[in-house]
C-alpha positions as CSV (number, residue, x, y, z in Angstrom):
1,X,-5.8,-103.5,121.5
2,X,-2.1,-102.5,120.5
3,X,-2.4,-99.7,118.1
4,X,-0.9,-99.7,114.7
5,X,2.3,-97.7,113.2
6,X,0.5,-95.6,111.2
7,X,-2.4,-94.8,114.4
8,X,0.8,-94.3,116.6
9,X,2.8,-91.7,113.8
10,X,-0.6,-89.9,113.8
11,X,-1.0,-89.2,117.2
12,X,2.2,-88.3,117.5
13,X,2.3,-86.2,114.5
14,X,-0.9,-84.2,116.1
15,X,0.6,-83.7,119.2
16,X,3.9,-82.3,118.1
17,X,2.2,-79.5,115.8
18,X,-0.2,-78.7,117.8
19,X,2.3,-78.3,120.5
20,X,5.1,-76.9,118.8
21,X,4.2,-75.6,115.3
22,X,3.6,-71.7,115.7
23,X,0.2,-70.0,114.6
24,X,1.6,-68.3,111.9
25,X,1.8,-71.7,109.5
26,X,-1.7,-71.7,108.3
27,X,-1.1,-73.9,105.4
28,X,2.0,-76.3,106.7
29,X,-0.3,-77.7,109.4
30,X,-1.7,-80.9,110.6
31,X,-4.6,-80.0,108.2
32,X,-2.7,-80.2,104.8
33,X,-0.9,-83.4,106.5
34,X,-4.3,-84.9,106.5
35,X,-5.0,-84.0,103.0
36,X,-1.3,-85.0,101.9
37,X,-2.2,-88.3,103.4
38,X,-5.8,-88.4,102.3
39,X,-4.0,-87.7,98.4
40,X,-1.6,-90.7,99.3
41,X,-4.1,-93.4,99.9
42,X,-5.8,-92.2,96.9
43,X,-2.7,-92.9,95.0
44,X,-1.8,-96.0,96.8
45,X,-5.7,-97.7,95.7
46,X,-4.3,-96.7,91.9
47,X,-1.3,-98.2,91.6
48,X,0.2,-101.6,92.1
49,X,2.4,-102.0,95.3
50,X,3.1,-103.5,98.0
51,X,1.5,-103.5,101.6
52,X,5.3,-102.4,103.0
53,X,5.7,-99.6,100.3
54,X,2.3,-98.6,101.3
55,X,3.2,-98.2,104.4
56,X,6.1,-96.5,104.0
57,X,4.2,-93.4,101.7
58,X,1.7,-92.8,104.6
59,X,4.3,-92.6,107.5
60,X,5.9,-89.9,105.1
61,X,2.8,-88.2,104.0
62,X,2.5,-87.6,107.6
63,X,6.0,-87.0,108.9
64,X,7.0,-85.0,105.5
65,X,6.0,-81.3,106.9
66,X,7.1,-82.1,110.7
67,X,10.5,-80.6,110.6
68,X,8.2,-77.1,110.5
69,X,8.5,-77.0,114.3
70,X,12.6,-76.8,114.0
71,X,13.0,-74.6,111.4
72,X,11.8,-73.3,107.9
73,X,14.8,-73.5,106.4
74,X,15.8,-76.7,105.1
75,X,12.7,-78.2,107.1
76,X,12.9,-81.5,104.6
77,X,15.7,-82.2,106.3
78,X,14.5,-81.7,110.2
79,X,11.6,-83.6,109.1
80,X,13.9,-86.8,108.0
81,X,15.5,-86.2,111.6
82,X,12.5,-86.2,113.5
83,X,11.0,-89.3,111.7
84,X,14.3,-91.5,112.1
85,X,14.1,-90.7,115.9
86,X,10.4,-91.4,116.3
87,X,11.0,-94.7,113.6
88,X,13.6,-95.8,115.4
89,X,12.2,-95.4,119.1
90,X,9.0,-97.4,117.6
91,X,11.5,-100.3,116.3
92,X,11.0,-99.6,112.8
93,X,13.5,-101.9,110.1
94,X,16.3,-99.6,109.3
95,X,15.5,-99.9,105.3
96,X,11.7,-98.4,106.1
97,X,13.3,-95.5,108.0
98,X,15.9,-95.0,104.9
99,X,12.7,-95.4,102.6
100,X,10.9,-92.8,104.1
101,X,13.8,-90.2,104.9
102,X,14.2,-90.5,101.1
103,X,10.5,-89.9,100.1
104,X,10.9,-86.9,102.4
105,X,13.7,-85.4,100.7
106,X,11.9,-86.5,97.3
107,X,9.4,-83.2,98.5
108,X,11.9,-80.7,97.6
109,X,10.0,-79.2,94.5
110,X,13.1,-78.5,92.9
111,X,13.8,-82.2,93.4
112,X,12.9,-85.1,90.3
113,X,11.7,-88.1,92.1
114,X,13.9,-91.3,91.3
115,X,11.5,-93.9,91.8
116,X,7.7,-94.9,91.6
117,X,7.1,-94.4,95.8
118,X,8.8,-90.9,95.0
119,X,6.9,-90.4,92.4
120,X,3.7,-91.0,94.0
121,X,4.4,-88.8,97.7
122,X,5.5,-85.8,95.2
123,X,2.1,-85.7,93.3
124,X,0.6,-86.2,96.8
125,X,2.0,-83.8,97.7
126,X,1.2,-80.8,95.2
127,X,-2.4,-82.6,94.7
128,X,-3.7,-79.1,95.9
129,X,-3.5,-78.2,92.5
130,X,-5.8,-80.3,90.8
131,X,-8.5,-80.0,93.5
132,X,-11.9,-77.5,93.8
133,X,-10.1,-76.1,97.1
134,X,-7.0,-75.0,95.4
135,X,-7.8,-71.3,95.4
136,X,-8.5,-71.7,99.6
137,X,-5.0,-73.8,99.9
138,X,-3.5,-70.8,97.8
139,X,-4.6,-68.1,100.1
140,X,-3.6,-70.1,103.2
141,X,-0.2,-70.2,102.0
142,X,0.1,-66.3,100.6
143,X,-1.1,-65.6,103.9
144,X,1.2,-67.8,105.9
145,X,4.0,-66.4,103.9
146,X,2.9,-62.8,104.9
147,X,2.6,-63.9,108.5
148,X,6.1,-65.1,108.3
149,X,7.1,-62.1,107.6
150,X,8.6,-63.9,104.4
151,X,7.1,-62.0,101.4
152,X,4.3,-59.6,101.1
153,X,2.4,-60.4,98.0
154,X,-0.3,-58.1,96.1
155,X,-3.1,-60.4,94.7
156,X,-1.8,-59.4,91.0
157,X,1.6,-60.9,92.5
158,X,0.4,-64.0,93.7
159,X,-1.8,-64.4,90.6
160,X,1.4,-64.4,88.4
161,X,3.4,-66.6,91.6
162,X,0.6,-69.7,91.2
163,X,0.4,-69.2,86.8
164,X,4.5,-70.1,87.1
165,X,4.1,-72.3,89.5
166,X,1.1,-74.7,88.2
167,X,2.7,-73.9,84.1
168,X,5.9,-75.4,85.4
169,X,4.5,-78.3,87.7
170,X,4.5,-81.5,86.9
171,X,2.5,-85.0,87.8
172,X,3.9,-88.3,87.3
173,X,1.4,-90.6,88.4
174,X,-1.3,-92.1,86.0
175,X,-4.3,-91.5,88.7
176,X,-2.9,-88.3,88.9
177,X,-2.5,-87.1,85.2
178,X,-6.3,-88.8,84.5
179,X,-8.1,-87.1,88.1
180,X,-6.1,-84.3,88.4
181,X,-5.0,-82.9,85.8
182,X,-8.2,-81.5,84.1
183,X,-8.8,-79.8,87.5
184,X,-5.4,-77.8,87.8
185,X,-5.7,-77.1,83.9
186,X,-9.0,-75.2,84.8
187,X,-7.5,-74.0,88.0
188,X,-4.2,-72.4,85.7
189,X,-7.4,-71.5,83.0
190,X,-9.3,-69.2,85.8
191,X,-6.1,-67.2,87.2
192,X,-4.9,-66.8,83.7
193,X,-8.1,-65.3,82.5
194,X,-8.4,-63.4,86.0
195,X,-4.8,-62.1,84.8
196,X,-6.2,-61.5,81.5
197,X,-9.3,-59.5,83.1
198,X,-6.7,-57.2,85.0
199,X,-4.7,-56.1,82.5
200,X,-7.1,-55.1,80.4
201,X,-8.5,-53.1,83.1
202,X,-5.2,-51.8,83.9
203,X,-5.3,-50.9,80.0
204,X,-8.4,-49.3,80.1
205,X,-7.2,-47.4,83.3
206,X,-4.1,-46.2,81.8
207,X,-5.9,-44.9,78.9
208,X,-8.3,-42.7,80.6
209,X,-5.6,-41.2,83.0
210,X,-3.9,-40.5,79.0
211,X,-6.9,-38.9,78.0
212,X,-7.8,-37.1,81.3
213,X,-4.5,-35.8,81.0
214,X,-4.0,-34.9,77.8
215,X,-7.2,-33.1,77.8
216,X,-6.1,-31.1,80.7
217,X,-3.1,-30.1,78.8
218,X,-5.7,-28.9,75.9
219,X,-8.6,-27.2,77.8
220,X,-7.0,-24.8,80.6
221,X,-10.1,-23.4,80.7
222,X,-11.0,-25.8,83.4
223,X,-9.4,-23.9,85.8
224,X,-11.5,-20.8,84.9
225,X,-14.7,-23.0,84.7
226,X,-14.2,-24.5,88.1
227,X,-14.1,-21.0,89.4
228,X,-17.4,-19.7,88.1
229,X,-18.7,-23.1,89.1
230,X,-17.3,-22.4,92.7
231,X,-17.9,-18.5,93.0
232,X,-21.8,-18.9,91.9
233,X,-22.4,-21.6,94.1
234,X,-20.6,-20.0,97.3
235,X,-22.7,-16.8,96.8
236,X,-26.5,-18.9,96.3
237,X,-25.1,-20.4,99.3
238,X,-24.5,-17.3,101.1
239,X,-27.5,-16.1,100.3
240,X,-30.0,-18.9,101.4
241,X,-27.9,-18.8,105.3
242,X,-28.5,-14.7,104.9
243,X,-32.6,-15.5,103.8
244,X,-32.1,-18.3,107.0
245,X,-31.3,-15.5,109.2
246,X,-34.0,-13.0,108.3
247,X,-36.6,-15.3,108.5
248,X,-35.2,-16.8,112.3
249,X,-35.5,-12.6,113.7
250,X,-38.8,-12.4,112.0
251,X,-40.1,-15.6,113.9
252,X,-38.6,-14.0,116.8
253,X,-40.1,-10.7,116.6
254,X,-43.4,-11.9,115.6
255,X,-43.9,-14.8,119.0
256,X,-42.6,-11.8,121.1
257,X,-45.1,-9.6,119.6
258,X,-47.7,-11.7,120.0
259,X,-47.1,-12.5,123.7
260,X,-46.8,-8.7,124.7
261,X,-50.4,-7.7,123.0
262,X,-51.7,-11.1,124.7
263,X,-50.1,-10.0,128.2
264,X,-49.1,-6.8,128.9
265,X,-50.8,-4.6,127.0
266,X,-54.3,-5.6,129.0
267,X,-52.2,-4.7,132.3
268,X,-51.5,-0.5,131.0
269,X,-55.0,0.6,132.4
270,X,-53.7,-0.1,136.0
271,X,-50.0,-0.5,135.4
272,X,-49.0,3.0,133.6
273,X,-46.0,3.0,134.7
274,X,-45.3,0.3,131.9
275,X,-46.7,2.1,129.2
276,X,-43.3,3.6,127.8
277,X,-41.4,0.4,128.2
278,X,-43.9,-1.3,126.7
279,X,-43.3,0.9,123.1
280,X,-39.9,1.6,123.5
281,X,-40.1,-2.9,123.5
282,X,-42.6,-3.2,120.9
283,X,-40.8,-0.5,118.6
284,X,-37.9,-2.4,118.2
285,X,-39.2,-5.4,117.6
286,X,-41.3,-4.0,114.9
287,X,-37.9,-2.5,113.5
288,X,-36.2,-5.4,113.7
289,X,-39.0,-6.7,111.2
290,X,-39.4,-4.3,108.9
291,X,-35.4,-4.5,108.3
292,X,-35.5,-8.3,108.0
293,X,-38.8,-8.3,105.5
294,X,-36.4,-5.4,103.2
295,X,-33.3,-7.9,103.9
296,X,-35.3,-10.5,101.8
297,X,-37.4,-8.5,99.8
298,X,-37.1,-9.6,96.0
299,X,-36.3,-6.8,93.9
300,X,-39.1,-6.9,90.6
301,X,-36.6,-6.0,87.3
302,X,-37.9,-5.3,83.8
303,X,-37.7,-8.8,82.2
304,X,-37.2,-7.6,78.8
305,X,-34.1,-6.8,76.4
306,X,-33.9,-6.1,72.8
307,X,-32.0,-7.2,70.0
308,X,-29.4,-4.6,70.5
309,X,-28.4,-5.9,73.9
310,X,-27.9,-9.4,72.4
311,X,-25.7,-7.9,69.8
312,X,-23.8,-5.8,72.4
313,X,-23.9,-8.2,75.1
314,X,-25.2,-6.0,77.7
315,X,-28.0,-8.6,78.9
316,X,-27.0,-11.4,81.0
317,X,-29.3,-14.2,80.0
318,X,-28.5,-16.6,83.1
319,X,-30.7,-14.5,85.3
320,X,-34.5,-15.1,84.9
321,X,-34.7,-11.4,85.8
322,X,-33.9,-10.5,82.4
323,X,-36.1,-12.5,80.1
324,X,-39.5,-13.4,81.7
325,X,-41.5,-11.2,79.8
326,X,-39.9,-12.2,76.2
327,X,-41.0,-14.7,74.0
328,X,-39.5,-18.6,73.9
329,X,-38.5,-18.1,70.3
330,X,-36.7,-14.9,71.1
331,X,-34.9,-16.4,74.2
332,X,-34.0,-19.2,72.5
333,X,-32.6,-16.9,69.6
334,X,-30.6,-14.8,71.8
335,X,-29.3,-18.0,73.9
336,X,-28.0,-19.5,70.3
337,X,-26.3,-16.3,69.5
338,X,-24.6,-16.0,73.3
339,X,-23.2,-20.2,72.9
340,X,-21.4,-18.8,70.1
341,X,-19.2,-16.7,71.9
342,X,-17.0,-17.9,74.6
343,X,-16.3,-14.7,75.6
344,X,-20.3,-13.4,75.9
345,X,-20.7,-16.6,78.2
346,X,-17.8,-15.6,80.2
347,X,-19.2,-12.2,80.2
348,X,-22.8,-13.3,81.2
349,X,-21.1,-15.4,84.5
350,X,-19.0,-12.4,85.5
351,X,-21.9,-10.0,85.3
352,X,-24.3,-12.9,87.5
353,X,-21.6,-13.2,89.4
354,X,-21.1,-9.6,90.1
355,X,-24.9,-8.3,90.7
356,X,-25.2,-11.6,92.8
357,X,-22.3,-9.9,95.5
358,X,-24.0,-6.5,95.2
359,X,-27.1,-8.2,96.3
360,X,-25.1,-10.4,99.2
361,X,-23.6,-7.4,100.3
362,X,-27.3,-5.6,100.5
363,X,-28.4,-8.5,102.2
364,X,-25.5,-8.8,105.2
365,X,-25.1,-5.2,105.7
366,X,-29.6,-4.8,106.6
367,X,-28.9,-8.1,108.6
368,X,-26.1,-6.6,110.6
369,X,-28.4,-3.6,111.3
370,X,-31.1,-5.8,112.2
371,X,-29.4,-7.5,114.9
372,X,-27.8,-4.6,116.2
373,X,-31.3,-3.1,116.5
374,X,-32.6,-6.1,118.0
375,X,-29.9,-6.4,120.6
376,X,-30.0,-3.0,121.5
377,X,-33.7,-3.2,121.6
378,X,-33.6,-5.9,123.8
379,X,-31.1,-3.8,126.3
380,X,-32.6,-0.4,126.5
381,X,-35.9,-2.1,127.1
382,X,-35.2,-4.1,129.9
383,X,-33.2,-1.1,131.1
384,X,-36.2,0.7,130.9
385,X,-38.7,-2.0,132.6
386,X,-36.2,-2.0,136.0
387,X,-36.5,2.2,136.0
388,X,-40.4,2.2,135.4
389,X,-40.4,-0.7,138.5
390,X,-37.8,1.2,140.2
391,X,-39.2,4.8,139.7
392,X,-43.0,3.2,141.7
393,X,-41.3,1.7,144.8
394,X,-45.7,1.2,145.7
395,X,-45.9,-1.6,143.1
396,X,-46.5,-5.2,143.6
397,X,-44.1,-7.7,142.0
398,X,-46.8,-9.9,141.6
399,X,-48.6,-7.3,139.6
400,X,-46.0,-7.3,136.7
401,X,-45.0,-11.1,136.8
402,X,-48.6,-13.4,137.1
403,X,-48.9,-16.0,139.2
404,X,-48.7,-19.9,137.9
405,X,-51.9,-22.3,139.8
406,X,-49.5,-24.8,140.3
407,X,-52.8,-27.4,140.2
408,X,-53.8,-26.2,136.6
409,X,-50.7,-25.2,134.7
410,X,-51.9,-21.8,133.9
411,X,-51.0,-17.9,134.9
412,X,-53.6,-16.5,136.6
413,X,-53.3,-12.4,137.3
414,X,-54.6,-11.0,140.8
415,X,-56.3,-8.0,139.5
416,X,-57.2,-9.7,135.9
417,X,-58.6,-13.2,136.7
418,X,-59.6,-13.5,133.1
419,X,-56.2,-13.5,131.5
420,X,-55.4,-17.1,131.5
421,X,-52.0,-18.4,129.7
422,X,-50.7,-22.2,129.3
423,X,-47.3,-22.4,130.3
């Protein structure tokens, strides 16, 4: 069965953009074609004409976008090229080709249509705006355009592009002023009140950044608040690693302790040669805790002022240390009386501030000894272990270091079988 005009300009209107049309035109594609031509036959049911008139509007809904694959400039015009040489090839009348190249021209949206088929392929042609997908269509083409290297638009930009474009649009068709209309009147409604929305969030924006400004320009004590804010918090900081660090050499001490009683200490009566090693070993370690307990040792203070030092602002009333034995109604009295002076506040930070160091630097200077008592420890003992070995060239490695039962997991000792340790 011989196919039709209209099934032959489709296939061939397929092929050649699939073929030919880049990837970039996401909106001028075969897909808006078929939505242009879908628009059409709308229009043509509507309105009174003839089955030649008819004809001619669907061969240029779906030759109107094909001179895409030529060129973007001036594309109305490669498209009336392309569809006189395909019309023409088919045997088309001469006065259907010169129909159609007009209603392709008739596109141009700066254009008027002259006449009703005009009329009717323009409408079709822009019905995009008085459908639900006209916000999807719209993002195709602001996308294509970006693709196309063309124009970059910002959302607000293309906002304000399409409330131009749809307030100075047109339709001249009755179907299309009764059907379509209403819809691109609620699509121009929604992106001016998404306009609206912005601005006054833009408004709102611009306000704060006034206000934030200008009250930057009237408090400069910011600057001195960030840096109590800053100092105080670097120095609890320091002080919870320093606490951290204590409590890590006291662990230590302690599992080392624990293992040398549970191990070596049994092993003196026969082993005497260890006996000096073993204290010069276990002294340090009990060094290295005694210095890390009076690293992190609280220091108790008097928690109590008087009136006086209120009045003089001697007491700082940010440390607990200072107020835990008074009264709720005298600490609240003597915080109301310390709000009221900037400068006592001040005072009270630099003074927290201060004692806070003085206790840091307490702190890092018994940790530093510490350490260094625990690595020399560490050092002079094991320097002392290889003389004792060395000085009784009689003794039996196997004596100092147990044997592991390789069938139980455990150390078993040659001359002290009951001295069992899981590895």
């Amino acid at each position: 069965m011989a196919k039709s005009l209209i099934e032959d300009t489709q296939e061939y209107v397929f092929n050649l953009l699939t073929d030919k049309l880049p990837n970039t035109f996401i909106y001028h594609n075969y897909t808006h074609t078929q939505r242009v031509l879908k628009s059409t036959k709308e229009l043509i049911d509507s309105s009174e004409i003839t089955k030649e008139e008819a004809e001619i509007l669907e061969l240029t809904a779906l030759l109107h976008d094909t001179g895409y694959t030529v060129s973007s400039e001036n594309h109305e015009e490669e498209s009336v090229k392309l569809a006189e040489a395909f019309l023409k090839e088919k045997g088309v009348d001469d006065n259907i080709i010169k129909a159609v190249s007009d209603c392709i021209m008739a596109t141009k949206f700066d254009e008027e249509p002259t006449n009703k088929l005009e009329e009717i392929i323009r409408d079709a042609d822009a019905s995009h705006f008085g459908k639900k997908y006209f916000d999807e269509a719209s993002e195709f083409l602001r996308k294509e355009l970006e693709l196309r290297n063309i124009k970059n638009y910002s959302p607000a930009e293309w906002r304000a592009e399409n409330i131009k474009v749809l307030t100075e649009h047109n339709f001249y068709t009755e179907h299309a002023l009764k059907n379509w209309q209403p819809r691109k009147e609620k699509n121009l409604a929604k992106l001016m009140g998404k306009k609206k929305k912005r601005k006054k969030k833009l408004d709102v924006e611009k306000l704060k950044a006034k206000y934030k400004a200008q009250y930057k320009n009237e408090s400069p004590e910011r600057g001195v608040q960030t840096f109590y804010r800053t100092a105080l918090r670097n120095h609890i900081k320091l002080s919870d690693i320093a606490d951290t660090k204590a409590n890590i050499l006291l662990s230590v001490n302690a599992i080392i302790i624990s293992v040398v009683l549970a191990n070596l200490i049994s092993k003196l009566d026969t082993n005497p040669y260890l006996t000096w090693p073993t204290i010069i070993f276990l002294s340090f370690c009990v060094i290295s805790m005694v210095l890390s307990i009076i690293a992190t040792r609280p220091n108790v203070t008097s928690g109590e002022f008087t009136k006086e030092d209120v009045e003089n602002q001697e007491v700082n009333l940010s440390f607990f240390g200072n107020f835990h034995k008074m009264e709720l109604k005298e600490f609240e009295w003597a915080i109301g009386e310390m709000v009221k002076d900037k400068d006592y506040i001040y005072k009270a930070l630099t003074k927290d501030l201060y004692f806070l160091g003085k206790v840091l630097e307490r702190k890092y200077r018994l940790l530093r000894i510490t350490y260094t008592v625990f690595m020399i420890g560490i050092i002079i003992s094991l320097i002392s272990f290889a003389i004792a070995v060395k000085d009784n060239p009689n003794v039996d490695i196997e004596d100092v270091i147990p044997e592991t039962n390789t069938e139980t997991g455990f150390i078993n000792s040659k001359k002290d079988s009951g001295i069992n340790l899981m590895i």
